[in-house]
C-alpha positions in Angstrom: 148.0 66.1 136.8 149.1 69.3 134.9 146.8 70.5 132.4 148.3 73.1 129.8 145.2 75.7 129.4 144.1 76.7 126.1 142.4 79.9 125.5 138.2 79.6 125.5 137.2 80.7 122.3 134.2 82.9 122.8 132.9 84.4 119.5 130.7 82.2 117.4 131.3 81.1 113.7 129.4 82.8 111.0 127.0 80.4 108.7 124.9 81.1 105.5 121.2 81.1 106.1 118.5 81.4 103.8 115.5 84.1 104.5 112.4 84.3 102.9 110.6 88.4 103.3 107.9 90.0 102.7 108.5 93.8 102.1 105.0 94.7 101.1 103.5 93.6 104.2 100.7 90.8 102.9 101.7 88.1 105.0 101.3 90.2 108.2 98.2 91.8 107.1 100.0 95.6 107.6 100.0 96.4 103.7 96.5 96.9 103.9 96.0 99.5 106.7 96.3 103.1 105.1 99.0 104.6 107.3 101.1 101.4 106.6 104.9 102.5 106.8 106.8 99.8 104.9 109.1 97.5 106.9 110.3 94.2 106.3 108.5 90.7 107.5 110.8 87.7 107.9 108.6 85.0 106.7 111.1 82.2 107.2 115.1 81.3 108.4 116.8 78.1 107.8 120.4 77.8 108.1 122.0 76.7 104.7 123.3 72.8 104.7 126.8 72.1 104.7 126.6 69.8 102.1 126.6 71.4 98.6 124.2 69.1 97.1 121.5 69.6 100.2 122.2 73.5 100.1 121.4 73.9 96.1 117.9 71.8 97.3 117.3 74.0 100.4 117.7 77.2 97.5 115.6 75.8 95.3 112.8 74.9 97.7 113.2 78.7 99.0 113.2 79.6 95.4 110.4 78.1 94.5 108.2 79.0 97.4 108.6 82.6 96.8 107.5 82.1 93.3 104.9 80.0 94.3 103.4 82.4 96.4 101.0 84.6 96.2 102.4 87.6 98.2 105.3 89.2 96.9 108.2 87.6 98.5 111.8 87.2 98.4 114.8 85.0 99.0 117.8 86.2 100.0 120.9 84.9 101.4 123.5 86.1 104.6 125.8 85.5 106.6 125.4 85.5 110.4 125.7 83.8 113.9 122.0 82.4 114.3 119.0 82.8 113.3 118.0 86.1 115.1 121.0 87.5 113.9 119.7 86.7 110.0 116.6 87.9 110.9 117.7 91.2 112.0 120.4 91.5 109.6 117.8 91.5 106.6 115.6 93.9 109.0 118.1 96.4 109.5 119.3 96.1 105.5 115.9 96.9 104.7 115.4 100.2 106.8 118.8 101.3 105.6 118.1 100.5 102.1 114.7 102.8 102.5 116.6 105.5 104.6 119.1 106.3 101.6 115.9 105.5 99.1 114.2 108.8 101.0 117.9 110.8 101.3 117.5 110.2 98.1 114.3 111.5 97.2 115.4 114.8 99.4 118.4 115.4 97.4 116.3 115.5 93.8 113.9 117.7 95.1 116.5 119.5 96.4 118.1 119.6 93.1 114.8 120.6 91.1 114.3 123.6 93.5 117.6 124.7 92.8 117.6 124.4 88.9 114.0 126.1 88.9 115.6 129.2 90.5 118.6 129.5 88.7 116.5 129.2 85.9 114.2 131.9 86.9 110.9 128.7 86.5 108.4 129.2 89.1 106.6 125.9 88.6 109.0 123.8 90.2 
């Protein structure tokens, strides 16, 4: 018996899943504490349904439970391997998204300390 050998296919296909966050920290309790740094809670992951009519229902369910809620939450959409990998996808977005928010923030202070001397204002 000869068996021709095919190749093992070892990466894993990509799916849409849906997440549900809370960036302001109420679900978790964090928002509250005074030191709170913000990060992002993953509230919920479900892997979108391959059938279009059961996705658009799985979206508005998600849709509707952040705008039911009464923490600020929100739904957003991505494309991953599992649903760790969604979860840390939208986790790791979030921390880059608030890095450059802060580079940011550096550069325009930046910015107004060098148009204040230029300028000769000492106020700034």
């Amino acid at each position: 018996m000869d068996h021709a050998h095919r190749p093992v296919e070892l990466t894993k296909a990509t799916a849409t899943y849906y997440v549900i966050v809370d960036d302001d920290g109420i679900i978790s309790g964090k928002g509250v504490r005074p030191v709170w740094t913000p990060e992002r809670d993953v509230v919920d992951v479900q892997r979108a349904s391959e059938h279009p009519v059961e996705r658009e229902l799985q979206r508005v369910d998600f849709t509707r439970a952040c705008l039911s809620s009464l923490a600020p939450m929100k739904f957003l959409t991505v494309e991953a391997m599992s649903h760790g990998h969604a979860a840390w996808l939208v986790k790791d977005q979030f921390t880059l998204d608030r890095a450059f928010e802060s580079l940011a923030e550096v550069f325009f202070a930046d910015e107004l300390a060098f148009d204040a001397a230029a300028f000769g204002d000492t106020t700034g």
